[in-house]
Residue, then its C-alpha position, 0 to 999 in steps of 0.5 A: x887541355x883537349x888535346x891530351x884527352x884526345x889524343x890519348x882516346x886515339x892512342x887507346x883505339x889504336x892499341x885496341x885494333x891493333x891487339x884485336x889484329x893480333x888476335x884474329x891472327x893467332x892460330x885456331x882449332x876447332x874442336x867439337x864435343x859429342x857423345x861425351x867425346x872431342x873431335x879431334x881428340x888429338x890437336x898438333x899445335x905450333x910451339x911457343x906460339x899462342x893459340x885458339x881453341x873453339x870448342x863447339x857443344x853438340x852434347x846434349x847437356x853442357x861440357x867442361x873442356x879442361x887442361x891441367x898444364x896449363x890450367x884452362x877451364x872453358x865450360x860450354x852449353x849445349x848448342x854452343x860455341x866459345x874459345x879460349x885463348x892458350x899461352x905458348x906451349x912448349x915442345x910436348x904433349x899437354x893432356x886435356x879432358x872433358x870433367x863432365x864426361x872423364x871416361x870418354x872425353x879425353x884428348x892432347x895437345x901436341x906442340x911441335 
């Protein structure tokens, strides 16, 4: 009766470093939000592979990195660094923008 439970924890551990192995690989980009703009403003990722984004928050009130297609929302405090993890993305430009600062905070993807 032990085994069984054992040995499924076991596989559980196992699945679980194995998925966190597959995410430390992915690829990631950093972005940074000042002065109500992201930097870089335009991103060139891999097609149809996932990815990271790190958002870094150096504004001085809390930004909202937003992208459409796919839908993403990754609302960032000030002094802040989170990420996102982002589906595979096929050969294009997908638009991504700021909704706390819209006029200014605005960039793309580009995945080639």
């Amino acid at each position: 009766m032990i085994f069984p439970r054992l040995l499924a924890r076991v596989l559980g551990i196992v699945a679980l470093t194995a998925s966190s192995a597959v995410q430390a690989d992915l690829p990631t980009f950093q972005v940074v939000a000042e002065n109500g703009r992201f930097t870089p403003d335009t991103i060139t990722v891999p097609a149809n592979t996932r990815f990271r984004l790190q958002l870094t928050n150096r504004n001085a009130g809390p930004e909202e990195f937003e992208t459409t297609s796919p839908f993403k929302e990754l609302v960032v405090g000030p002094g802040v660094t989170r990420s996102t993890i982002f589906p595979p993305l096929k050969p294009g430009t997908y638009p991504f923008f700021g909704e706390f600062h819209p006029d200014t905070a605005k960039g793309r993807f580009v995945a080639q």
